[in-house]
mmCIF file as gemmi writes it, N, C-alpha and C atoms, coordinates in Angstrom:
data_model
loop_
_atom_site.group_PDB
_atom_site.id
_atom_site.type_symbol
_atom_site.label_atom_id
_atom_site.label_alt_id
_atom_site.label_comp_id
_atom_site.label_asym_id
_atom_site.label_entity_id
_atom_site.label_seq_id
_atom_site.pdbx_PDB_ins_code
_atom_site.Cartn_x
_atom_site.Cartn_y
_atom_site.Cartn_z
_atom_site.occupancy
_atom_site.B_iso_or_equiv
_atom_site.pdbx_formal_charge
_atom_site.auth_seq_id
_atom_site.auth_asym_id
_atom_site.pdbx_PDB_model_num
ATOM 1 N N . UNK Axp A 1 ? 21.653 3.428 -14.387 1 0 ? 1 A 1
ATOM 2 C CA . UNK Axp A 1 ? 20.421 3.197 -15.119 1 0 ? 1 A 1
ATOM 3 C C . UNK Axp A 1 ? 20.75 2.48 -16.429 1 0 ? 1 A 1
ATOM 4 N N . UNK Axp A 2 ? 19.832 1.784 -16.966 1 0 ? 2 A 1
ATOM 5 C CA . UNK Axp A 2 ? 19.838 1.13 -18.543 1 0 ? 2 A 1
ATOM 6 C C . UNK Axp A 2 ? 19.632 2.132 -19.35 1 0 ? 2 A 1
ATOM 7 N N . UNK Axp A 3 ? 20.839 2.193 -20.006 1 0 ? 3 A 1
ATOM 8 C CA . UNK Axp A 3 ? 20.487 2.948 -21.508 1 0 ? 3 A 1
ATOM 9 C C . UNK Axp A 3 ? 19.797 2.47 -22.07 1 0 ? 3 A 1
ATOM 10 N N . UNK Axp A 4 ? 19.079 3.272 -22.83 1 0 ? 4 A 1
ATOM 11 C CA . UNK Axp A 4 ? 17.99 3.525 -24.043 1 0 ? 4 A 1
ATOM 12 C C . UNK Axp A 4 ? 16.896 2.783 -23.876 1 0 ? 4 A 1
ATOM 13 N N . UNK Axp A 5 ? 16.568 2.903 -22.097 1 0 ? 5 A 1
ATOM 14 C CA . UNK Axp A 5 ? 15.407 2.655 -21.693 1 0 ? 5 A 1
ATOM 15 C C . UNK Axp A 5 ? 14.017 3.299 -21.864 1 0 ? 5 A 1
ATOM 16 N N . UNK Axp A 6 ? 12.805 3.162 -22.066 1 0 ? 6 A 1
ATOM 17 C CA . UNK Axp A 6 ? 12.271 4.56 -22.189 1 0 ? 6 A 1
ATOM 18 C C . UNK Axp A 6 ? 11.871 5.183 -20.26 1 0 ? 6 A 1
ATOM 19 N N . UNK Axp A 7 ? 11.972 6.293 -20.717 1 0 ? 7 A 1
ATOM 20 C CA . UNK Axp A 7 ? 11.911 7.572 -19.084 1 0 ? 7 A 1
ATOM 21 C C . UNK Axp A 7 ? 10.521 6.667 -18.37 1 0 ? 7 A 1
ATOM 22 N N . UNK Axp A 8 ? 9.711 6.152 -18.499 1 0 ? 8 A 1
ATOM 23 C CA . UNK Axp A 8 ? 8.509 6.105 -17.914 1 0 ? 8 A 1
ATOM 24 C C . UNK Axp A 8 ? 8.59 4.46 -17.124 1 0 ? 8 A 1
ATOM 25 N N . UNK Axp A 9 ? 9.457 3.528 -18.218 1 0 ? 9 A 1
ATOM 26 C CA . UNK Axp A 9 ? 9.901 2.537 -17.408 1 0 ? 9 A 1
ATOM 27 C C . UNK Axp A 9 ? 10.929 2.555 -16.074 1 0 ? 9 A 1
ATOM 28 N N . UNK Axp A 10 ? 11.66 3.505 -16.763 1 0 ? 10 A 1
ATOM 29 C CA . UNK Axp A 10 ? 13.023 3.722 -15.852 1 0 ? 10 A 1
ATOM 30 C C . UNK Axp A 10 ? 12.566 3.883 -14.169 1 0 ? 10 A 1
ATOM 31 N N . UNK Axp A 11 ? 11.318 4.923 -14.565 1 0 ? 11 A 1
ATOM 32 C CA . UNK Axp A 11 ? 11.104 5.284 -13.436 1 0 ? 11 A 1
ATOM 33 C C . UNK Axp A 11 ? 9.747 4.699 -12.448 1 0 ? 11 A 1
ATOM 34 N N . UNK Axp A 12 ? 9.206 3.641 -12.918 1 0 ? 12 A 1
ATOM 35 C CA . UNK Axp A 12 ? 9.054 2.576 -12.435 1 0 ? 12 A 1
ATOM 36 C C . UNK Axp A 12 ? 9.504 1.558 -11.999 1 0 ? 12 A 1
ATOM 37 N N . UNK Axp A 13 ? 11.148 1.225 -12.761 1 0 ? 13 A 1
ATOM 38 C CA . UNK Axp A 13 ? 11.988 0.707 -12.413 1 0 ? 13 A 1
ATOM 39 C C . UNK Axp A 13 ? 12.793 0.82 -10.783 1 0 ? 13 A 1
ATOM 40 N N . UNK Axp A 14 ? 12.653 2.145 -10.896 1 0 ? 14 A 1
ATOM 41 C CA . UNK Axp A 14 ? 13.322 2.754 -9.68 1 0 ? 14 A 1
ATOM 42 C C . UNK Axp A 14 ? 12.566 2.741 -8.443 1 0 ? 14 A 1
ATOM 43 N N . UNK Axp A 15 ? 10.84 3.239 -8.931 1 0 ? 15 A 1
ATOM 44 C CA . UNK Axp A 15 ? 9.979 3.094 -7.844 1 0 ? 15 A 1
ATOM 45 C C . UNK Axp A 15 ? 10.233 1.592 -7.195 1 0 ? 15 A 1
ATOM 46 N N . UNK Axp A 16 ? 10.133 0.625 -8.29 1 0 ? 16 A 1
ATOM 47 C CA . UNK Axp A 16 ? 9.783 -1.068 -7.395 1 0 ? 16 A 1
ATOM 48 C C . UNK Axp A 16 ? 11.5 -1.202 -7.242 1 0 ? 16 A 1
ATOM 49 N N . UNK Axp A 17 ? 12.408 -0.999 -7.494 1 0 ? 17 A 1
ATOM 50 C CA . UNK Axp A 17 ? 13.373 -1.23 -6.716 1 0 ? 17 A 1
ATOM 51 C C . UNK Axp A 17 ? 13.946 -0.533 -5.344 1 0 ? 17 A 1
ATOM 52 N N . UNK Axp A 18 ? 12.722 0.643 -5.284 1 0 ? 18 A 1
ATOM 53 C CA . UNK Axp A 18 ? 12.884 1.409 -4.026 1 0 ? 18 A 1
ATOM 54 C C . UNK Axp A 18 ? 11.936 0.822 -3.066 1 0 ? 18 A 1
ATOM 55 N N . UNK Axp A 19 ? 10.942 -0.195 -3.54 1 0 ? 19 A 1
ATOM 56 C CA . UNK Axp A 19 ? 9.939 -0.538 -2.617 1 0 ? 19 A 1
ATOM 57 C C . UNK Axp A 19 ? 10.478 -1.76 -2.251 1 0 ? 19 A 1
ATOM 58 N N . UNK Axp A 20 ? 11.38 -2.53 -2.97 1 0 ? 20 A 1
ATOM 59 C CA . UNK Axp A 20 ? 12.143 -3.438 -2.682 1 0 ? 20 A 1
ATOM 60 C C . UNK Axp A 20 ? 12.875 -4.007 -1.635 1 0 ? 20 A 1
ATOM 61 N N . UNK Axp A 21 ? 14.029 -2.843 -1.287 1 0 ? 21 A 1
ATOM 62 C CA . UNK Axp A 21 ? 14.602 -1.723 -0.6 1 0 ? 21 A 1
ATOM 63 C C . UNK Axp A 21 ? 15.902 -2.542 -1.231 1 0 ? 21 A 1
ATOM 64 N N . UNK Axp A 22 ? 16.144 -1.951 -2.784 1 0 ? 22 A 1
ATOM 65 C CA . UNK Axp A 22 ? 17.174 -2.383 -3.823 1 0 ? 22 A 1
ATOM 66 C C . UNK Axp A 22 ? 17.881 -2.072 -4.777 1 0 ? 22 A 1
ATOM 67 N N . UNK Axp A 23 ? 18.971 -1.62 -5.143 1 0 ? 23 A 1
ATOM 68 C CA . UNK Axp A 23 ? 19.488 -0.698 -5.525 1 0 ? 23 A 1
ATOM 69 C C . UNK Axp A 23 ? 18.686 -0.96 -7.144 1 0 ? 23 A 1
ATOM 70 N N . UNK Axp A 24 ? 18.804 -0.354 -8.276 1 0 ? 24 A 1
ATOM 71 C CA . UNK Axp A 24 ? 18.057 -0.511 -9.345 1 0 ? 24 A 1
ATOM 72 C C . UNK Axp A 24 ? 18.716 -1.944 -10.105 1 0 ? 24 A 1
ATOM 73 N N . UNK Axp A 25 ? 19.898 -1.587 -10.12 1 0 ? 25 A 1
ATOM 74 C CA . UNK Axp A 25 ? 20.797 -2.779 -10.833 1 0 ? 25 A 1
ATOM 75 C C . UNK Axp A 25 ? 20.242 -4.076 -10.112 1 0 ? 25 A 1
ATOM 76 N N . UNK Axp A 26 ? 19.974 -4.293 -8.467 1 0 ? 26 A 1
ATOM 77 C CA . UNK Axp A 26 ? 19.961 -5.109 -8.061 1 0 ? 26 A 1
ATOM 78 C C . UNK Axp A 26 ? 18.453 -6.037 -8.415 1 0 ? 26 A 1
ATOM 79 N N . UNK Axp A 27 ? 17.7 -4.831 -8.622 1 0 ? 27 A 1
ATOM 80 C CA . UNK Axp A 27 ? 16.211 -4.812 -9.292 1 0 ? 27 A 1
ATOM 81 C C . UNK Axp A 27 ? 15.939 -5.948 -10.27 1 0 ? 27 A 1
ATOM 82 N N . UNK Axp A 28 ? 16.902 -4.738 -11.037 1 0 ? 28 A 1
ATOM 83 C CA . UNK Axp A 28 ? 16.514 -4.97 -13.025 1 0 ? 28 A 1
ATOM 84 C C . UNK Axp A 28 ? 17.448 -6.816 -13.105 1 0 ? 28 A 1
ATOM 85 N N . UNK Axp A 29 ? 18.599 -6.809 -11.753 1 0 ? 29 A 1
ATOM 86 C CA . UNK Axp A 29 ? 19.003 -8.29 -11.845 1 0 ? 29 A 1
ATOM 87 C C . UNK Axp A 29 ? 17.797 -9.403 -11.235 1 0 ? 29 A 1
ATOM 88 N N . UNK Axp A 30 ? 17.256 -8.896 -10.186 1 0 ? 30 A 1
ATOM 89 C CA . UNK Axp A 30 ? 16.293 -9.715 -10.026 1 0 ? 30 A 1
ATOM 90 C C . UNK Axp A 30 ? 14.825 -10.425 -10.991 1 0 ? 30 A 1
ATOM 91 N N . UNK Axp A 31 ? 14.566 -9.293 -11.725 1 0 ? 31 A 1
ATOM 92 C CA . UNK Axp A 31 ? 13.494 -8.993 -12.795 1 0 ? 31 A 1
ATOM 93 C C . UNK Axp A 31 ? 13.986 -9.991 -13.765 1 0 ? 31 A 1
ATOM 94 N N . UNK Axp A 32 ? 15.349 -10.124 -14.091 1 0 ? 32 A 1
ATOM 95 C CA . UNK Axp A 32 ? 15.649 -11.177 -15.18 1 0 ? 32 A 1
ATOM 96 C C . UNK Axp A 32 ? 16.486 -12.331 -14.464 1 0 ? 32 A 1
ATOM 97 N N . UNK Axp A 33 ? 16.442 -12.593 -13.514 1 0 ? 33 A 1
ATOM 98 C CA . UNK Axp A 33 ? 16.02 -13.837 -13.025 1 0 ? 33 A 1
ATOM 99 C C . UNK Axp A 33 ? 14.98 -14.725 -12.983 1 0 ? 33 A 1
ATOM 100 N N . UNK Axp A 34 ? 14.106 -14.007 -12.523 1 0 ? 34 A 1
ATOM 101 C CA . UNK Axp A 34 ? 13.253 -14.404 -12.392 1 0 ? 34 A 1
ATOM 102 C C . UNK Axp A 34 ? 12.049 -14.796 -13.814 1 0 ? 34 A 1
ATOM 103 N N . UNK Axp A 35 ? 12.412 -13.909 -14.747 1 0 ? 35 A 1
ATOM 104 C CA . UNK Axp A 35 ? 11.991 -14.131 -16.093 1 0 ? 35 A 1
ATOM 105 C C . UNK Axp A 35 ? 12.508 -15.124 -16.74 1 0 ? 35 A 1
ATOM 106 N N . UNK Axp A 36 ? 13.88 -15.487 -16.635 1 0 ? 36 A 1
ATOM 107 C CA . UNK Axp A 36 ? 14.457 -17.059 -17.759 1 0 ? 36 A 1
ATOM 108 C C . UNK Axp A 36 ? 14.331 -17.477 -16.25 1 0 ? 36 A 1
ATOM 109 N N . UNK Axp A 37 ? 13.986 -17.602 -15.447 1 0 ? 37 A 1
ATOM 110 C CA . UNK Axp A 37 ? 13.951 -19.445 -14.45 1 0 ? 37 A 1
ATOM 111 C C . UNK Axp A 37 ? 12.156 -19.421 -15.393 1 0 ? 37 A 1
ATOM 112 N N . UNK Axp A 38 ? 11.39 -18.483 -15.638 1 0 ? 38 A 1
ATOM 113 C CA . UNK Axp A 38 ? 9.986 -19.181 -15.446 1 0 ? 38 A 1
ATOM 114 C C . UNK Axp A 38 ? 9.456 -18.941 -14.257 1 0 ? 38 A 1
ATOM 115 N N . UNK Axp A 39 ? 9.447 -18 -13.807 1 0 ? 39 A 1
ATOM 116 C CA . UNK Axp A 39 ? 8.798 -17.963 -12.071 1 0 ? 39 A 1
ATOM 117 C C . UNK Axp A 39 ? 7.826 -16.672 -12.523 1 0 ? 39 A 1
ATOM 118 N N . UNK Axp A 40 ? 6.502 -16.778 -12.092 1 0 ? 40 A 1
ATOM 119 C CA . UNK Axp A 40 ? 5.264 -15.6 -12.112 1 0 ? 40 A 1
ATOM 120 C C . UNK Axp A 40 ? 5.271 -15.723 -10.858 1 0 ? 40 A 1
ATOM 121 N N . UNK Axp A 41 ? 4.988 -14.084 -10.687 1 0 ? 41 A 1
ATOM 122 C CA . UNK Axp A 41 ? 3.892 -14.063 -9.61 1 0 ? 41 A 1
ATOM 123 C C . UNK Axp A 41 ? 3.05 -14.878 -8.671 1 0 ? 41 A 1
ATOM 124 N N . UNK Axp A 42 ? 2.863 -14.806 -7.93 1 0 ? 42 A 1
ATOM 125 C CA . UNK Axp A 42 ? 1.595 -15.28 -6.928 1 0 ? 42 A 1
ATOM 126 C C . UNK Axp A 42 ? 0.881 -14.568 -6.631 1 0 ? 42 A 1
ATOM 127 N N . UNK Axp A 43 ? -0.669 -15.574 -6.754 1 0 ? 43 A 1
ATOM 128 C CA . UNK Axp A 43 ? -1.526 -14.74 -5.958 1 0 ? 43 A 1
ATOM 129 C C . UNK Axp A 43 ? -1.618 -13.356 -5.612 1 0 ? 43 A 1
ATOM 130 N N . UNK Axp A 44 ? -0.84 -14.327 -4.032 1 0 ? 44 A 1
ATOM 131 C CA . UNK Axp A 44 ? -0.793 -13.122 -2.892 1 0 ? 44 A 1
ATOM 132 C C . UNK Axp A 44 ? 0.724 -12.034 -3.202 1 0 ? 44 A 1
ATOM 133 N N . UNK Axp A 45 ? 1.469 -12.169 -4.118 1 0 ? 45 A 1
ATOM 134 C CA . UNK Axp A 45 ? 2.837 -10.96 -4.52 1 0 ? 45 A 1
ATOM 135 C C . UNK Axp A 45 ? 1.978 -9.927 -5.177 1 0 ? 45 A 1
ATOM 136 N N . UNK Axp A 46 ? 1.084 -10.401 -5.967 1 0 ? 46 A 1
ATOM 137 C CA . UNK Axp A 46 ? 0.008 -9.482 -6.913 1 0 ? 46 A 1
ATOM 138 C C . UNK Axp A 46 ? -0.6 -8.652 -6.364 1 0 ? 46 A 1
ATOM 139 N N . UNK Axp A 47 ? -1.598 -9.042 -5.099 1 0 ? 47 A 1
ATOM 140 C CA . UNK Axp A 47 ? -2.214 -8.613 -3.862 1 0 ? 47 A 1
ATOM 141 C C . UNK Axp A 47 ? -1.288 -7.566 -3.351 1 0 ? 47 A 1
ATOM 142 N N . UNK Axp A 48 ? -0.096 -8.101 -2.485 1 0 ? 48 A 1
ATOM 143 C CA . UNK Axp A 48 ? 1.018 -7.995 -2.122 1 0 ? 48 A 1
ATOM 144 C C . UNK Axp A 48 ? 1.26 -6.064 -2.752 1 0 ? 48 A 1
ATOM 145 N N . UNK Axp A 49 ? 1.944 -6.353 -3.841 1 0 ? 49 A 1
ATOM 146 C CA . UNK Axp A 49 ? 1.853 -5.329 -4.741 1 0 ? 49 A 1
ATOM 147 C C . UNK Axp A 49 ? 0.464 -4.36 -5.214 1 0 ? 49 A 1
ATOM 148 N N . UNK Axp A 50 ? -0.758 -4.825 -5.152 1 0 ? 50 A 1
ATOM 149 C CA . UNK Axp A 50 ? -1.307 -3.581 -5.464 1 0 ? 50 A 1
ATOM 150 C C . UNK Axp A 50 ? -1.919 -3.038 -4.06 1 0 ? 50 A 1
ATOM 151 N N . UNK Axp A 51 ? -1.874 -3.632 -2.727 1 0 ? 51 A 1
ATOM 152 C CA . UNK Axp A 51 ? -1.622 -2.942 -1.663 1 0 ? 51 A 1
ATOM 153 C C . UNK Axp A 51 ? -0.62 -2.113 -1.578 1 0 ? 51 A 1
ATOM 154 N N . UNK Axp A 52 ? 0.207 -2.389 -1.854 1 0 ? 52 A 1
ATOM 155 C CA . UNK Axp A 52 ? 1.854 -1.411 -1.562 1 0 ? 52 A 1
ATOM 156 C C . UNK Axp A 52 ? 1.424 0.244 -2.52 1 0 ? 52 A 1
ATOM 157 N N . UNK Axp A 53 ? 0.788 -0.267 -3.353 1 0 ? 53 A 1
ATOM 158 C CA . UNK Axp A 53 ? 0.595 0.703 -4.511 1 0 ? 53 A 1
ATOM 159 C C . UNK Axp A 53 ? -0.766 1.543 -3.606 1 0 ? 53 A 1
ATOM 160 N N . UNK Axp A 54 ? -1.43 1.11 -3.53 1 0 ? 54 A 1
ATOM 161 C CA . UNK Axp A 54 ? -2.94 1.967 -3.272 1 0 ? 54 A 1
ATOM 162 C C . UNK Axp A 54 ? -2.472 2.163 -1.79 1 0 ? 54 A 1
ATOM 163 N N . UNK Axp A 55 ? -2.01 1.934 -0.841 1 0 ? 55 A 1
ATOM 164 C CA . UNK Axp A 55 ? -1.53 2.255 0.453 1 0 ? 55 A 1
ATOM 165 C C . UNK Axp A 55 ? -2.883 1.278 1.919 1 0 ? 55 A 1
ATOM 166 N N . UNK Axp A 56 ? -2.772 1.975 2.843 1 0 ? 56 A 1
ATOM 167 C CA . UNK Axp A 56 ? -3.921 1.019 3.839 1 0 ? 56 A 1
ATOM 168 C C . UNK Axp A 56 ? -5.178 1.495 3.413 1 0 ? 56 A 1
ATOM 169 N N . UNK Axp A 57 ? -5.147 3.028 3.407 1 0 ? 57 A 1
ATOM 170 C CA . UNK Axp A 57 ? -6.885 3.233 2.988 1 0 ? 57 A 1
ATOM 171 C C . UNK Axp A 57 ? -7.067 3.184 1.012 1 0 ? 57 A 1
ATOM 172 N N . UNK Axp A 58 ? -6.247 2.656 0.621 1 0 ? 58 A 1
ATOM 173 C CA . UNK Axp A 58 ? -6.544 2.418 -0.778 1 0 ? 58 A 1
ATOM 174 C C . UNK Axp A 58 ? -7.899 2.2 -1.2 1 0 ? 58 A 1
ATOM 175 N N . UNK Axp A 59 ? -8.153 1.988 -2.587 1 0 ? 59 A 1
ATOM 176 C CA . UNK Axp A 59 ? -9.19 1.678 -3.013 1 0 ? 59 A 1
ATOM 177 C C . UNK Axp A 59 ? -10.476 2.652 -3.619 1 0 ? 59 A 1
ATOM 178 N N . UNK Axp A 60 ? -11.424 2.15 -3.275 1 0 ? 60 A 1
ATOM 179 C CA . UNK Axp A 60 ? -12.682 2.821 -3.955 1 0 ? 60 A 1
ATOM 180 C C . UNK Axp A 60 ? -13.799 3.114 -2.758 1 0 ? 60 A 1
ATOM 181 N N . UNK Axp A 61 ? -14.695 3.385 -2.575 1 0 ? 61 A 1
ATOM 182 C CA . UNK Axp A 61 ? -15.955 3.403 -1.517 1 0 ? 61 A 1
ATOM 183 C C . UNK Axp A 61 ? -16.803 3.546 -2.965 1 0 ? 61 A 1
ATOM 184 N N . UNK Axp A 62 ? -17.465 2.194 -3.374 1 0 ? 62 A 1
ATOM 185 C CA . UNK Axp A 62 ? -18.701 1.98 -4.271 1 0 ? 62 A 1
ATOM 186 C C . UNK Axp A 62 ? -20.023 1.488 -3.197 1 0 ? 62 A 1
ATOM 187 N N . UNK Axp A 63 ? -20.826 2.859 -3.798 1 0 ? 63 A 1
ATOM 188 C CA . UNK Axp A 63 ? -22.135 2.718 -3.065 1 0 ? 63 A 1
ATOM 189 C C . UNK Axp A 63 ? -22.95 1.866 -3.493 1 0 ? 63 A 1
ATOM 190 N N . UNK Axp A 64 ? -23.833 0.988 -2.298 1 0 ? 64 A 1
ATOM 191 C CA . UNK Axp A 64 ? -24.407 -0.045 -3.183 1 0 ? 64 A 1
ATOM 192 C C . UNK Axp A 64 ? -25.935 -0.001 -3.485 1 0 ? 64 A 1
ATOM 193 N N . UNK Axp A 65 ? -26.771 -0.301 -4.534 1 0 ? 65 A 1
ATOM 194 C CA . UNK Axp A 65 ? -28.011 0.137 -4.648 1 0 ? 65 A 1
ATOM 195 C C . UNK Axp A 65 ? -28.608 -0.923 -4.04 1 0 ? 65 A 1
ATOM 196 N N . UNK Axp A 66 ? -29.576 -0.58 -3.69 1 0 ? 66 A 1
ATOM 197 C CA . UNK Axp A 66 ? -30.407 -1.404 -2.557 1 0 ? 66 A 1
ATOM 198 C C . UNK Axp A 66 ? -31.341 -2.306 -3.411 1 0 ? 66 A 1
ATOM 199 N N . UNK Axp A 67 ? -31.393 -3.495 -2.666 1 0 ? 67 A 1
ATOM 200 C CA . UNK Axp A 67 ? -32.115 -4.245 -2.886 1 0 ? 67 A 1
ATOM 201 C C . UNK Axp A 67 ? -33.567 -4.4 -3.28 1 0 ? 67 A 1
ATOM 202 N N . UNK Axp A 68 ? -33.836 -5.107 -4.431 1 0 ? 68 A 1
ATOM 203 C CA . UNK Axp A 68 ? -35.022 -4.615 -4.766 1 0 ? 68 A 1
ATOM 204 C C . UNK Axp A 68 ? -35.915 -6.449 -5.057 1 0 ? 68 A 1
ATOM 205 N N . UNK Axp A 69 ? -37.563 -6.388 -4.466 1 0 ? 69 A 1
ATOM 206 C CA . UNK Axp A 69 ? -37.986 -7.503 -4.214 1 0 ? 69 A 1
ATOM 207 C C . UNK Axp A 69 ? -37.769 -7.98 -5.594 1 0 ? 69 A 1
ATOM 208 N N . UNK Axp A 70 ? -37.783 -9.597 -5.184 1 0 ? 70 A 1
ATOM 209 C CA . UNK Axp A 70 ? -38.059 -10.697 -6.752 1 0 ? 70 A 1
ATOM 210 C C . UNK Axp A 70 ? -39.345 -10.419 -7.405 1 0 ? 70 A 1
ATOM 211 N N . UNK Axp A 71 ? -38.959 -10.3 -8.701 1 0 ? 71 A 1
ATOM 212 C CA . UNK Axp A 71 ? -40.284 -9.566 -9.44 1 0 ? 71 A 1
ATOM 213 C C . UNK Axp A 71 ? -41.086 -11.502 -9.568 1 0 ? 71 A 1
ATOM 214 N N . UNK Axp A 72 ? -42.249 -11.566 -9.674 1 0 ? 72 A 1
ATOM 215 C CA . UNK Axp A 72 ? -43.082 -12.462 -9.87 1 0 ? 72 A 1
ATOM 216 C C . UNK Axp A 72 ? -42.5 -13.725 -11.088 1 0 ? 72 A 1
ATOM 217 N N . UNK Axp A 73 ? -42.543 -14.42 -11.205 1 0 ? 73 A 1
ATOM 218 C CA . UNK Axp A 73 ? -42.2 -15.05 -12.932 1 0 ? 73 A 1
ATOM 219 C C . UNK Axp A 73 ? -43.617 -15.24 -13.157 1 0 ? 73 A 1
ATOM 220 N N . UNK Axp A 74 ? -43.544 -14.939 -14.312 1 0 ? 74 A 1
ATOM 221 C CA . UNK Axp A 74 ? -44.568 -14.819 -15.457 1 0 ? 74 A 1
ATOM 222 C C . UNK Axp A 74 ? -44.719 -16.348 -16.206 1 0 ? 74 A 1
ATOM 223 N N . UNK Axp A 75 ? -46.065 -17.452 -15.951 1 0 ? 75 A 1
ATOM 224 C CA . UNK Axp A 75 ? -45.851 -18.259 -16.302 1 0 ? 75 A 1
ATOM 225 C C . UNK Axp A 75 ? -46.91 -18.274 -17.521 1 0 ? 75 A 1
ATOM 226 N N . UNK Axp A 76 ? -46.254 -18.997 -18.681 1 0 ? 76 A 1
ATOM 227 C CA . UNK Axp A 76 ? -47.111 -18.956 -20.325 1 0 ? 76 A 1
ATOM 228 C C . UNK Axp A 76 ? -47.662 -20.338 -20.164 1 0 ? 76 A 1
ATOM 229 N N . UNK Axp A 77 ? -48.868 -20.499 -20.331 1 0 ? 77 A 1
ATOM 230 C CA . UNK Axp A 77 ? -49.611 -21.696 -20.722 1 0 ? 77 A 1
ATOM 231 C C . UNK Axp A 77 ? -49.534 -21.892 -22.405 1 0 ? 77 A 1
């Protein structure tokens, strides 16, 4: 592990280098690679990643309020 990391990174560190399937060192080497070339994310790695995180039934179930008719417009002479 990196010394005088703080505990809450570390162990995020460990989670995405376990989802990786990567040892941590191999991780935290990839992470700063990829930071001095200049390379973000994509899109779909973003996606990618917050699927991995929320799992297949991830997410929310937002109920939707029903549709309601077009009110008239009000025309001013």
């Amino acid at each position: 592990m990196i010394h005088g990391i703080d505990d809450s990174v570390a162990s995020r560190l460990r989670r995405q280098a376990e989802a990786h399937g990567r040892s941590v060192e191999d991780e935290a080497r990839a992470i700063l690679t990829a930071s001095v070339a200049g390379r973000f994310a994509t899109g779909r790695e973003i996606y990618d990643a917050i699927r991995a995180e929320l799992g297949e039934d991830g997410g929310a179930d937002l109920e939707i309020p029903p549709r309601e008719p077009i009110r008239d417009r009000r025309l001013f002479d």
